[in-house]
Biopython code that builds the backbone (N, CA, C, O; Angstrom):
import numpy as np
from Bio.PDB.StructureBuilder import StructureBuilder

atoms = [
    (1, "UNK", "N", (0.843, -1.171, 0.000)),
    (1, "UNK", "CA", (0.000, 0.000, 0.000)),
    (1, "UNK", "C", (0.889, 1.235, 0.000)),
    (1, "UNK", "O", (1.812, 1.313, 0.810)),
    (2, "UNK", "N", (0.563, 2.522, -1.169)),
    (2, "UNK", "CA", (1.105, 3.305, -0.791)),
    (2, "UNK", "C", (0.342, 4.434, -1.066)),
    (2, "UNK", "O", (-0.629, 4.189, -1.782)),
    (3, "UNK", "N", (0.506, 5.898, -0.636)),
    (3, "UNK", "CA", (0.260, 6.756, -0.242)),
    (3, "UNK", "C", (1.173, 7.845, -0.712)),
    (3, "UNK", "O", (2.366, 7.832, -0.408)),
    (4, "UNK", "N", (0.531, 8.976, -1.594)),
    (4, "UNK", "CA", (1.184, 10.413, -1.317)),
    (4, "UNK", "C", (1.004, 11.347, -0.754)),
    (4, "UNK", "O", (-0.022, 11.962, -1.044)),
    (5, "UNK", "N", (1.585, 11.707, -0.063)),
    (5, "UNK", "CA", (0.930, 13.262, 1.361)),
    (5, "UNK", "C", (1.503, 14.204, 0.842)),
    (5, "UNK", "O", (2.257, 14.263, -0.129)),
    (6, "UNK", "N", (0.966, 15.250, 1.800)),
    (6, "UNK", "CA", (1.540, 16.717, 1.067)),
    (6, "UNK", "C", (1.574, 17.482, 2.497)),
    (6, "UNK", "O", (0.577, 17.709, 3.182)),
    (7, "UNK", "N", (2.790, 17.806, 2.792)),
    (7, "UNK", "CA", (2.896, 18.785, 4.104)),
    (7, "UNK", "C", (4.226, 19.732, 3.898)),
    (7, "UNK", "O", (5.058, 19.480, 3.026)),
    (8, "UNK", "N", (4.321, 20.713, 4.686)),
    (8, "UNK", "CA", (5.104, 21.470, 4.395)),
    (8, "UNK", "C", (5.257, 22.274, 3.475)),
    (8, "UNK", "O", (5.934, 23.287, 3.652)),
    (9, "UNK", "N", (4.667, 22.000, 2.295)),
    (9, "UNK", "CA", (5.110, 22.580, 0.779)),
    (9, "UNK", "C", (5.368, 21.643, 0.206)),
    (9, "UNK", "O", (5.622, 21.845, -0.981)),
    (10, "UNK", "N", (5.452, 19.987, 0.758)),
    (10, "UNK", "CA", (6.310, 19.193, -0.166)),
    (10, "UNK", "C", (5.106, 17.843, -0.468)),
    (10, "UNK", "O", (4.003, 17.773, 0.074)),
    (11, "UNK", "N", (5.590, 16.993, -1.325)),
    (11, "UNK", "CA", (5.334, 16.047, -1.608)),
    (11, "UNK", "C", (5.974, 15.234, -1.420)),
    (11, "UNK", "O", (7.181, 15.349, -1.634)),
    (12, "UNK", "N", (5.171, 13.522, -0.712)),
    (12, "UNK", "CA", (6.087, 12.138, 0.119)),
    (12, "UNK", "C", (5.081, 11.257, -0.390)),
    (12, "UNK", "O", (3.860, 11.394, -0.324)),
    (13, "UNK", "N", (6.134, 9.800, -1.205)),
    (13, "UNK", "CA", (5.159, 8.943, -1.121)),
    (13, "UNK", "C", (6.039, 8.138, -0.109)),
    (13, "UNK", "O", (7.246, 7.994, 0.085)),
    (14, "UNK", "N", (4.758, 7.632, 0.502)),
    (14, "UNK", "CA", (4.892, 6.636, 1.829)),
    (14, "UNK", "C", (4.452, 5.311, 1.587)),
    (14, "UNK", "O", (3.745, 4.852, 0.690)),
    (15, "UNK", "N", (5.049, 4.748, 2.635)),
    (15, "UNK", "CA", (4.028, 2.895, 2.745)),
    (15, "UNK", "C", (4.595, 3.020, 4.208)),
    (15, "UNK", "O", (5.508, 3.668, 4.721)),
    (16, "UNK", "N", (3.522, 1.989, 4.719)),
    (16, "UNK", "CA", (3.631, 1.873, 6.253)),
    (16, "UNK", "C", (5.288, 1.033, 6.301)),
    (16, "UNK", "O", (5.979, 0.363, 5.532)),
    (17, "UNK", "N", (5.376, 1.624, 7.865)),
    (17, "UNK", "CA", (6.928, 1.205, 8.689)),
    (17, "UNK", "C", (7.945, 2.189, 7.644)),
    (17, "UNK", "O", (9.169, 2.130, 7.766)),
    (18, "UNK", "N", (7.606, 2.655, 7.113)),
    (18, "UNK", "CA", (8.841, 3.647, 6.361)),
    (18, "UNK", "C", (9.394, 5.355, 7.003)),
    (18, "UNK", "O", (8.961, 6.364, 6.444)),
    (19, "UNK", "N", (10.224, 5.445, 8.026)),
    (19, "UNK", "CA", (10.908, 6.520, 8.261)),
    (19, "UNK", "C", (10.648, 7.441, 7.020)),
    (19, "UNK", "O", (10.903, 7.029, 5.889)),
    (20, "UNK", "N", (10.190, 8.566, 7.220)),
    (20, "UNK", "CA", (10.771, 9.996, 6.573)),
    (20, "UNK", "C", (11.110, 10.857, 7.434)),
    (20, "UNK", "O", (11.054, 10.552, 8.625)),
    (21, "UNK", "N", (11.607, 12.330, 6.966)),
    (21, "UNK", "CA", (12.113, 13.303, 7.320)),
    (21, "UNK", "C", (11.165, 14.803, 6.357)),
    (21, "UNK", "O", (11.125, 15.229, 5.203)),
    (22, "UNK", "N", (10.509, 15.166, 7.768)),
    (22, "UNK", "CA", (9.928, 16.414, 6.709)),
    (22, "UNK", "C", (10.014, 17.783, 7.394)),
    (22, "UNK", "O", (10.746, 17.851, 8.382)),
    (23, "UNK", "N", (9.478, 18.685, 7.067)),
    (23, "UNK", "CA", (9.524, 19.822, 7.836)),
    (23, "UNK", "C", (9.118, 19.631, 8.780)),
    (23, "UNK", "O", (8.274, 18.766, 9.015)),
    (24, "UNK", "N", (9.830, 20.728, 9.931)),
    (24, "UNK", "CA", (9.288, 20.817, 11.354)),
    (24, "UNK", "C", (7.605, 21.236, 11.496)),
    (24, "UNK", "O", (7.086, 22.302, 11.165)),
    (25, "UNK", "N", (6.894, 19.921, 12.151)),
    (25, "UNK", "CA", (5.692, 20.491, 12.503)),
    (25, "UNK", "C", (5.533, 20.388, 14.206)),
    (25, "UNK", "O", (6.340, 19.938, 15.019)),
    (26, "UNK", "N", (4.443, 20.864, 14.383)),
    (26, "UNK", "CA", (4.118, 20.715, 15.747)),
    (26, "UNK", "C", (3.820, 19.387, 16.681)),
    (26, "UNK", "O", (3.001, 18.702, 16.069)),
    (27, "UNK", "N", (4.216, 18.699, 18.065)),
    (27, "UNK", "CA", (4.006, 17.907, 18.569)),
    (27, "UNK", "C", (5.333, 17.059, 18.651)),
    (27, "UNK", "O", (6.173, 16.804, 17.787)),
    (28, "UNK", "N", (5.211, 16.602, 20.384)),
    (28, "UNK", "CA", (6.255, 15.674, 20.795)),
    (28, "UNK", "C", (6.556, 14.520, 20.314)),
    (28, "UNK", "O", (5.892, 13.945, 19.452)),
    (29, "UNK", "N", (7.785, 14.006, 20.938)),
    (29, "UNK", "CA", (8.492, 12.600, 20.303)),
    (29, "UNK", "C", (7.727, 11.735, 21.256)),
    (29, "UNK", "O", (7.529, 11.694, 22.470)),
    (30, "UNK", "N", (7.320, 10.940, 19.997)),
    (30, "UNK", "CA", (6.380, 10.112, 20.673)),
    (30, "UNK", "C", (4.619, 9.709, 20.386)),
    (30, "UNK", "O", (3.898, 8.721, 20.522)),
    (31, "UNK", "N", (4.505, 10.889, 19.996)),
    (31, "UNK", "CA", (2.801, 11.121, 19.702)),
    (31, "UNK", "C", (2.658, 10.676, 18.203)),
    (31, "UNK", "O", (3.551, 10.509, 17.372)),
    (32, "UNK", "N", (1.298, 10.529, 18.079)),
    (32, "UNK", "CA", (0.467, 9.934, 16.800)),
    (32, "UNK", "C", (0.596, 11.685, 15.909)),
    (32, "UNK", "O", (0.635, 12.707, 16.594)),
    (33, "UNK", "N", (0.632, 11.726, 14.755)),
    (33, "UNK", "CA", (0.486, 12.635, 13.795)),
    (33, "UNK", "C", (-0.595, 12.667, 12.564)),
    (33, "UNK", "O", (-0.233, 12.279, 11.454)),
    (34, "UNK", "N", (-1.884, 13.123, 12.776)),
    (34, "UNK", "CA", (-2.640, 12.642, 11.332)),
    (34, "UNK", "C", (-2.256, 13.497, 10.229)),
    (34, "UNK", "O", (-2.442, 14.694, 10.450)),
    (35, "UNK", "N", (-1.659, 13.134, 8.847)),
    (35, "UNK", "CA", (-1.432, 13.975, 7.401)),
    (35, "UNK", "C", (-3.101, 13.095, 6.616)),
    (35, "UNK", "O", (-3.374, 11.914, 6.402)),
    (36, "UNK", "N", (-3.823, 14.316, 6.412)),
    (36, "UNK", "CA", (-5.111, 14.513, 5.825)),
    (36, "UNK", "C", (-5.425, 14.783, 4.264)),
    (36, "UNK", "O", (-6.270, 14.314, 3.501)),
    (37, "UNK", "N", (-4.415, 15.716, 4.109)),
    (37, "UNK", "CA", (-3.859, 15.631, 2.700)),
    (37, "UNK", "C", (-3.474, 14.792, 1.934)),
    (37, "UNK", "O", (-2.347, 14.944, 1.461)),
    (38, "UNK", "N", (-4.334, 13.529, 1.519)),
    (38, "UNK", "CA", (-3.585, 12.560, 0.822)),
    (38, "UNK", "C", (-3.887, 13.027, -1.127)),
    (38, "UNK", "O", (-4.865, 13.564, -1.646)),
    (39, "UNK", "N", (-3.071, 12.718, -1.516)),
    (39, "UNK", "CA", (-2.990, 13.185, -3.176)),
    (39, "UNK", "C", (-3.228, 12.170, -3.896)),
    (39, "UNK", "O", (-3.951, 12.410, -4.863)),
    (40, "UNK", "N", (-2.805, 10.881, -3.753)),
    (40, "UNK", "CA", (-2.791, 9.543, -4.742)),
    (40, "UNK", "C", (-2.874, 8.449, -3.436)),
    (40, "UNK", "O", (-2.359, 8.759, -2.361)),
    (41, "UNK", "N", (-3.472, 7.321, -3.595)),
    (41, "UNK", "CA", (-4.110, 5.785, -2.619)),
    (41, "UNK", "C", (-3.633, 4.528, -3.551)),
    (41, "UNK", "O", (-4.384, 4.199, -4.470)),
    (42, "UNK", "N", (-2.557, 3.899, -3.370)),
    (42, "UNK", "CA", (-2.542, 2.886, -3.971)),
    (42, "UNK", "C", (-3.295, 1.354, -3.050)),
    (42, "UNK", "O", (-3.420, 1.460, -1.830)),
    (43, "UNK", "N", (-3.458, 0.868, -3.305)),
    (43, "UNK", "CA", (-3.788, -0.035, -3.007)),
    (43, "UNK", "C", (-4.171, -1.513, -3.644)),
    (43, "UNK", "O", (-4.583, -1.235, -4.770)),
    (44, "UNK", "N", (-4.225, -2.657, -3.512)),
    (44, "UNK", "CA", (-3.676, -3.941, -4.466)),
    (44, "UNK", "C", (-4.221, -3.466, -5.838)),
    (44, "UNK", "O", (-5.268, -3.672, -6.452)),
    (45, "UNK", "N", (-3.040, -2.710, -6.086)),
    (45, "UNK", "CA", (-2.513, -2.198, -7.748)),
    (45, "UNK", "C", (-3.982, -1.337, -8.166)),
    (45, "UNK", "O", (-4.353, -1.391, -9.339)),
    (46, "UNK", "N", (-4.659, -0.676, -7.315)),
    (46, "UNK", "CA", (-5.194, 0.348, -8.123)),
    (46, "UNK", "C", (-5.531, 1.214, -7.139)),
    (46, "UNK", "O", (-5.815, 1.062, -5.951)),
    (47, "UNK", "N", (-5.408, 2.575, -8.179)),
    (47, "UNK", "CA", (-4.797, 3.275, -7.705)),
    (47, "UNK", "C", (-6.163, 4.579, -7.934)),
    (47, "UNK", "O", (-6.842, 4.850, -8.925)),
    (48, "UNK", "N", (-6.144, 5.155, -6.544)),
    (48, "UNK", "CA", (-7.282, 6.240, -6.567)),
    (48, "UNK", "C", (-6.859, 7.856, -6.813)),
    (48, "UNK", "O", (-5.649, 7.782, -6.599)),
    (49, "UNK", "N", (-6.995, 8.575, -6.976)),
    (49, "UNK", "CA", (-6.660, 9.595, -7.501)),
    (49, "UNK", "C", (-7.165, 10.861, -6.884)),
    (49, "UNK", "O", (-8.242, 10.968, -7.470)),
    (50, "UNK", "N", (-7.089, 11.822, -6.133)),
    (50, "UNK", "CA", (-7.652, 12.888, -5.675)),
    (50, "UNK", "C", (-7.662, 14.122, -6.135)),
    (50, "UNK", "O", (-6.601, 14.702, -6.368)),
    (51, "UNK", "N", (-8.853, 14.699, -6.331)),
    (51, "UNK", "CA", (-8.462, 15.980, -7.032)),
    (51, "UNK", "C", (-8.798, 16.909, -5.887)),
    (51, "UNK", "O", (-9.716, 16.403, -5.243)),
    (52, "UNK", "N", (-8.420, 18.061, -5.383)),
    (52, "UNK", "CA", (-7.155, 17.182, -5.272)),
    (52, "UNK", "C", (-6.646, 16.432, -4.160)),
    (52, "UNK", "O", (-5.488, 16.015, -4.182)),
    (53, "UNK", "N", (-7.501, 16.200, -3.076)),
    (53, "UNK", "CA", (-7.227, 15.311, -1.872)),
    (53, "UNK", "C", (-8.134, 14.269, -2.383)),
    (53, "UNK", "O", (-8.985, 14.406, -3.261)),
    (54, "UNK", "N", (-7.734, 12.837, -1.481)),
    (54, "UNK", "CA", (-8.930, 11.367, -1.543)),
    (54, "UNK", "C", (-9.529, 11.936, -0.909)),
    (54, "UNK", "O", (-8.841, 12.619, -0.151)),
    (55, "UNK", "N", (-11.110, 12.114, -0.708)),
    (55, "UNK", "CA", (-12.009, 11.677, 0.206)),
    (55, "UNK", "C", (-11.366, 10.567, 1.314)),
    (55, "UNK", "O", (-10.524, 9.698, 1.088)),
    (56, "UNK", "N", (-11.990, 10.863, 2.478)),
    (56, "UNK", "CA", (-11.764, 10.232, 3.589)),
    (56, "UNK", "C", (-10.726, 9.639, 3.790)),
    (56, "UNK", "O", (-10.912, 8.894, 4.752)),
    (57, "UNK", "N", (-9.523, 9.534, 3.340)),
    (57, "UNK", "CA", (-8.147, 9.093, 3.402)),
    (57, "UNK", "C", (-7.335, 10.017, 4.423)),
    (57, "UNK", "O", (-7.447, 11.223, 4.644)),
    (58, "UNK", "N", (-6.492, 9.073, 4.964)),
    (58, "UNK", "CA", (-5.751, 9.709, 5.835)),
    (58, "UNK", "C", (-4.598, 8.628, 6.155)),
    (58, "UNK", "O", (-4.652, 7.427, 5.887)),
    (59, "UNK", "N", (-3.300, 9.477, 6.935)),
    (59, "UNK", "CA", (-1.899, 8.674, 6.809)),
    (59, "UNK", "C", (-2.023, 9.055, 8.032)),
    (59, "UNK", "O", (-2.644, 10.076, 8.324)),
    (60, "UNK", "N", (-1.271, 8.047, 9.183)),
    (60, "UNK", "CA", (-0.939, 8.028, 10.433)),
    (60, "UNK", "C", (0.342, 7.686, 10.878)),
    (60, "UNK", "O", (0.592, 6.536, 11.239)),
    (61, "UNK", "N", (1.057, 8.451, 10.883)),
    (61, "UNK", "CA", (2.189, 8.103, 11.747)),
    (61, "UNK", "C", (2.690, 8.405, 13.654)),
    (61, "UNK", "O", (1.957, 8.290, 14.637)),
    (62, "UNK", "N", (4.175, 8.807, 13.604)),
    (62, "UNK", "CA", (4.771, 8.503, 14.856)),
    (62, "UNK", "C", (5.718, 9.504, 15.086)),
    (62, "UNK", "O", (6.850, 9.169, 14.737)),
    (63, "UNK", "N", (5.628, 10.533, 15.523)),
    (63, "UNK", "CA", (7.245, 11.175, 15.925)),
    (63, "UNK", "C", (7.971, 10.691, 16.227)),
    (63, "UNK", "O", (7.847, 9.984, 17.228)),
    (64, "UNK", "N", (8.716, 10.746, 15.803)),
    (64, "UNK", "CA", (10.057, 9.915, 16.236)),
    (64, "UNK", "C", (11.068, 10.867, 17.132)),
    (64, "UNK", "O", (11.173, 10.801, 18.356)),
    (65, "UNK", "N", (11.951, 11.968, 16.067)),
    (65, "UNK", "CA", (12.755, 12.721, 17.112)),
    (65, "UNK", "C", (12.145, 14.483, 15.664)),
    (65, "UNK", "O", (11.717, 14.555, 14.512)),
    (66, "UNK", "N", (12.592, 15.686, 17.017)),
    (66, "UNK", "CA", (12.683, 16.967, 16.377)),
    (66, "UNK", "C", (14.017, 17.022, 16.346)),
    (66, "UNK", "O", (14.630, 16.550, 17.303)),
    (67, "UNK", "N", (14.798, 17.661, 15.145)),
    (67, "UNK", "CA", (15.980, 17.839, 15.333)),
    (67, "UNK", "C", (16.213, 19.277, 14.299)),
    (67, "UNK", "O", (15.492, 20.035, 13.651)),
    (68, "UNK", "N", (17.724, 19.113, 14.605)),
    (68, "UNK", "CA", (18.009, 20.353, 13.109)),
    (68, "UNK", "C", (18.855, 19.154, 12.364)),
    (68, "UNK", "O", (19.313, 18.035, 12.596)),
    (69, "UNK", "N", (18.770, 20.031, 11.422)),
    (69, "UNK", "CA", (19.583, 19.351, 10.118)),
    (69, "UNK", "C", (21.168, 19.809, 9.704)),
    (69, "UNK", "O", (21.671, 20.743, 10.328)),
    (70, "UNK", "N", (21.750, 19.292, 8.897)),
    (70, "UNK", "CA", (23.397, 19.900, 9.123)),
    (70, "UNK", "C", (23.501, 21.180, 8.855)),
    (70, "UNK", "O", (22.570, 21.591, 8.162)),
    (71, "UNK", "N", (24.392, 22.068, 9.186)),
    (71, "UNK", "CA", (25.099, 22.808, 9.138)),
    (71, "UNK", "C", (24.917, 23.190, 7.297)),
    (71, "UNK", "O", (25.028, 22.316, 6.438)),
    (72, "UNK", "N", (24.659, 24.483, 7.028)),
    (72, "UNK", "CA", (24.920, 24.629, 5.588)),
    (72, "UNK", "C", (25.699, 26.196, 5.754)),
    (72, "UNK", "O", (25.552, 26.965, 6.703)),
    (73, "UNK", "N", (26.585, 26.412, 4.497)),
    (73, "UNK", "CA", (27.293, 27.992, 4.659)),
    (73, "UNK", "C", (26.480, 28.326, 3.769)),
    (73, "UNK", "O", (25.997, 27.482, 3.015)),
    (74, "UNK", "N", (26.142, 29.775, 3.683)),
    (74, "UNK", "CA", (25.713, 30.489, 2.372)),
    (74, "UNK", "C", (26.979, 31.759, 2.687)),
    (74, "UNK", "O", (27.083, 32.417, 3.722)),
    (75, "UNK", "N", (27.782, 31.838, 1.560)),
    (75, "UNK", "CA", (28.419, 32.559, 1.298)),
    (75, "UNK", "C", (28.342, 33.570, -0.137)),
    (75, "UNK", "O", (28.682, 33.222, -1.267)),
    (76, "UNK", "N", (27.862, 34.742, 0.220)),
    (76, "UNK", "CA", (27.801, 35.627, -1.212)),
    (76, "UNK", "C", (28.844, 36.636, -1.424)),
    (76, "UNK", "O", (29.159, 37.598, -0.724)),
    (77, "UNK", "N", (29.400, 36.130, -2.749)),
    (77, "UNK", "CA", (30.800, 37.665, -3.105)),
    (77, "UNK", "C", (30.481, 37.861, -4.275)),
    (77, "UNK", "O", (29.878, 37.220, -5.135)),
    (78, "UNK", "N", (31.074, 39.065, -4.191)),
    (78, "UNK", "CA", (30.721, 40.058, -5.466)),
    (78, "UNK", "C", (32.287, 40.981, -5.862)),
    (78, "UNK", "O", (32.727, 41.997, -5.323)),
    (79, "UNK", "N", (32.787, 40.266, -6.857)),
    (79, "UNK", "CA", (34.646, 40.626, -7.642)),
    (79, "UNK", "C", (34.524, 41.638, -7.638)),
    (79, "UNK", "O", (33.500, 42.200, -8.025)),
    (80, "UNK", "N", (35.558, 42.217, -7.187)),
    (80, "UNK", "CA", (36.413, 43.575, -7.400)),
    (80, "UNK", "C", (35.381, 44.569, -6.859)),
    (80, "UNK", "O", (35.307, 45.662, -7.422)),
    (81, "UNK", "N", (34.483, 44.270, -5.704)),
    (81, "UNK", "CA", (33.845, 45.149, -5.185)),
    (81, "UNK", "C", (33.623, 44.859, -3.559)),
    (81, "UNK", "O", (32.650, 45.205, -2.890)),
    (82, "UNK", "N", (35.029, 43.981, -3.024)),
    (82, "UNK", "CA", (35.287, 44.271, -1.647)),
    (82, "UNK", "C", (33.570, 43.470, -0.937)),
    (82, "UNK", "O", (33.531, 43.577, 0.289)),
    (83, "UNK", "N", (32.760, 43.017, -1.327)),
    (83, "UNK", "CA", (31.606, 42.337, -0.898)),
    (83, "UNK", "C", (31.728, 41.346, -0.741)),
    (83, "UNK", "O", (31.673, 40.658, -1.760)),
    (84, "UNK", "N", (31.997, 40.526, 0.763)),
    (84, "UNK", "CA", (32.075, 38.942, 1.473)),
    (84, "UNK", "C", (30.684, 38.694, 2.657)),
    (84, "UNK", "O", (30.604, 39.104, 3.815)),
    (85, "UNK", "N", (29.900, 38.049, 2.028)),
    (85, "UNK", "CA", (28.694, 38.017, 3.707)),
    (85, "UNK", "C", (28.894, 36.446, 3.742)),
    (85, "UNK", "O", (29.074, 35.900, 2.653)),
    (86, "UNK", "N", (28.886, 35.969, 4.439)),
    (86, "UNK", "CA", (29.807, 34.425, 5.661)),
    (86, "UNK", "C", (27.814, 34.182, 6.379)),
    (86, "UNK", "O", (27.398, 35.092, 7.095)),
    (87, "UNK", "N", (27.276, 33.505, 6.212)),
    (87, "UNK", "CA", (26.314, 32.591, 7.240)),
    (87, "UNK", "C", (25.642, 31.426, 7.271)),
    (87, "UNK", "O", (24.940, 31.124, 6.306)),
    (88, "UNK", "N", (25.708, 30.877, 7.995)),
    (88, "UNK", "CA", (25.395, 29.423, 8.636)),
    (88, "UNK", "C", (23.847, 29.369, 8.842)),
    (88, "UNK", "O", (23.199, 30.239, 9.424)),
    (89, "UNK", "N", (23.393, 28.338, 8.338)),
    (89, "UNK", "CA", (21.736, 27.852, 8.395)),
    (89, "UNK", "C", (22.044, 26.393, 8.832)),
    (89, "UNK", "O", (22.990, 25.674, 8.510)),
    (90, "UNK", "N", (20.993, 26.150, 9.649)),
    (90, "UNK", "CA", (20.453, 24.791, 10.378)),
    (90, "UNK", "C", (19.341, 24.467, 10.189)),
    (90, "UNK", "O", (18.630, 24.905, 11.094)),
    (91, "UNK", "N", (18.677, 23.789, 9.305)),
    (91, "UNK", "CA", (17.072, 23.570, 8.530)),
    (91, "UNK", "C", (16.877, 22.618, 10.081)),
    (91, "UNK", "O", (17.653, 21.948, 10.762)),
    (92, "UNK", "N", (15.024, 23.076, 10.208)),
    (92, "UNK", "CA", (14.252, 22.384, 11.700)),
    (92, "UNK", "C", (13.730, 21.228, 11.303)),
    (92, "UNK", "O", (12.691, 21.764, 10.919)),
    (93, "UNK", "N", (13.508, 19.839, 11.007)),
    (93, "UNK", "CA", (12.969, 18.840, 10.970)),
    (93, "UNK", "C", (11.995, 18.218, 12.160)),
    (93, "UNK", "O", (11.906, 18.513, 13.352)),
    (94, "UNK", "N", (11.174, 17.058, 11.199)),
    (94, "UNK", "CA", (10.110, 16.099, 12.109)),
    (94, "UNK", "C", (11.271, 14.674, 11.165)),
    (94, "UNK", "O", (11.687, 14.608, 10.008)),
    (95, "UNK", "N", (11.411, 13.859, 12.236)),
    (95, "UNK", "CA", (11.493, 12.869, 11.810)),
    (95, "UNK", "C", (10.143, 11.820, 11.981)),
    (95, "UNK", "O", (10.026, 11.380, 13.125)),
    (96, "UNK", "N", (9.499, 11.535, 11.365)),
    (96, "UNK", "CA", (7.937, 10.465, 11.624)),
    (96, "UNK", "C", (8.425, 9.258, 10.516)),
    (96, "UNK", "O", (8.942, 9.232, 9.399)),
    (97, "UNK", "N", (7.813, 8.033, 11.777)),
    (97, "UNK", "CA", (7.494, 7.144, 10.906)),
    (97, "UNK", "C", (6.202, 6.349, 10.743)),
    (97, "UNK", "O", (5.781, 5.820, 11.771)),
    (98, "UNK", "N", (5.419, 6.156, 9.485)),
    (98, "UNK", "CA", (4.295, 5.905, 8.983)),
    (98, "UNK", "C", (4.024, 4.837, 9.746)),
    (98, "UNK", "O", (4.854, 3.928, 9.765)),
    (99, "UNK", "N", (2.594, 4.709, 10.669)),
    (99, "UNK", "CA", (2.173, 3.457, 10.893)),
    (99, "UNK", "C", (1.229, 2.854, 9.999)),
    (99, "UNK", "O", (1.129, 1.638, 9.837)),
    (100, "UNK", "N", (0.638, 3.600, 9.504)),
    (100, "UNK", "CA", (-0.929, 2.858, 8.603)),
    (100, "UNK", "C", (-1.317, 4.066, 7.921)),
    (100, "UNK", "O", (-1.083, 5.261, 8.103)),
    (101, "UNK", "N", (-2.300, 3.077, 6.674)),
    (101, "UNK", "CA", (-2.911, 4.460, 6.021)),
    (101, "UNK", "C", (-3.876, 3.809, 5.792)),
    (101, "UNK", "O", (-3.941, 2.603, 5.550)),
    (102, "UNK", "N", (-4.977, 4.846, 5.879)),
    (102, "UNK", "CA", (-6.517, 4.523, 6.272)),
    (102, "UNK", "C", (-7.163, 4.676, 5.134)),
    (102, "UNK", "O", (-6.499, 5.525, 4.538)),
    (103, "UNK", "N", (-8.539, 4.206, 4.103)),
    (103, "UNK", "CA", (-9.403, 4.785, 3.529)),
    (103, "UNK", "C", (-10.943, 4.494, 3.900)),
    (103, "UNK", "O", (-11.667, 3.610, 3.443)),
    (104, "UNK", "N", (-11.155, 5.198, 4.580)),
    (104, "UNK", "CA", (-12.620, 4.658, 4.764)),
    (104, "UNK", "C", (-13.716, 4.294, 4.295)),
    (104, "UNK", "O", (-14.747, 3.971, 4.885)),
    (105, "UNK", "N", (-13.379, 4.374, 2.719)),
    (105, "UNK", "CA", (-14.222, 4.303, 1.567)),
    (105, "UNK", "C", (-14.434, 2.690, 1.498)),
    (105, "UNK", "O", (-15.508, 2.339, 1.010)),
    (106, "UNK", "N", (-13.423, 1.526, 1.984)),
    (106, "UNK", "CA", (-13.786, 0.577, 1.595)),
    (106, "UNK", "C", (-14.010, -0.100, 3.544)),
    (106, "UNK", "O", (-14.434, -1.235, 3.759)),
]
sb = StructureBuilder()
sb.init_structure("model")
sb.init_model(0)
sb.init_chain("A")
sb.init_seg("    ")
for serial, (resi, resn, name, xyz) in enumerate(atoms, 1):
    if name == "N":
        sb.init_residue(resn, " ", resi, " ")
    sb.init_atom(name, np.array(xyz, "f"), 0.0, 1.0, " ", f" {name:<3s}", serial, name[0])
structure = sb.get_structure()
């Protein structure tokens, strides 16, 4: 069974017991997470389609841990005009992993 969600801005296809990594949302390590937004439902090889969410579909997972993400530099220069800016970004993550995905249609 698989599943595409949509959170953050982004698009994930999932199947249950599968770790992802998505943007930081709200809620502790540990707790249930419902993503409501489902886009595409596979299921034994056919496949439902949402325009643009399924009806009554929904993905359930697990927090796992909040963390940051590595270290990135953004460095901008500009030749022969003495311009150096130097800074460091740390992107916020959810690590969740999928327990089940629901359709209530059947």
């Amino acid at each position: 069974m698989l599943a595409v969600i949509k959170t953050g801005g982004k698009q994930y296809l999932v199947s249950p017991e599968q770790k992802i990594k998505i943007e930081k949302i709200e809620g502790e390590e540990g707790k249930e997470v419902e993503f409501g937004e489902v886009l595409l439902l596979e299921k034994n090889k056919q496949l439902i389609i949402g325009a643009p969410f399924v009806e009554k579909a929904k993905v359930i997972g697990k927090i796992l841990k909040q963390a940051k993400g590595p270290k990135l530099i953004v460095f901008k220069y500009k030749p022969k005009k003495r311009f150096r800016r130097k800074k460091g970004h740390r992107q916020l993550f959810t690590e969740v992993e999928i327990l089940k995905i629901e359709n209530k249609d059947e």
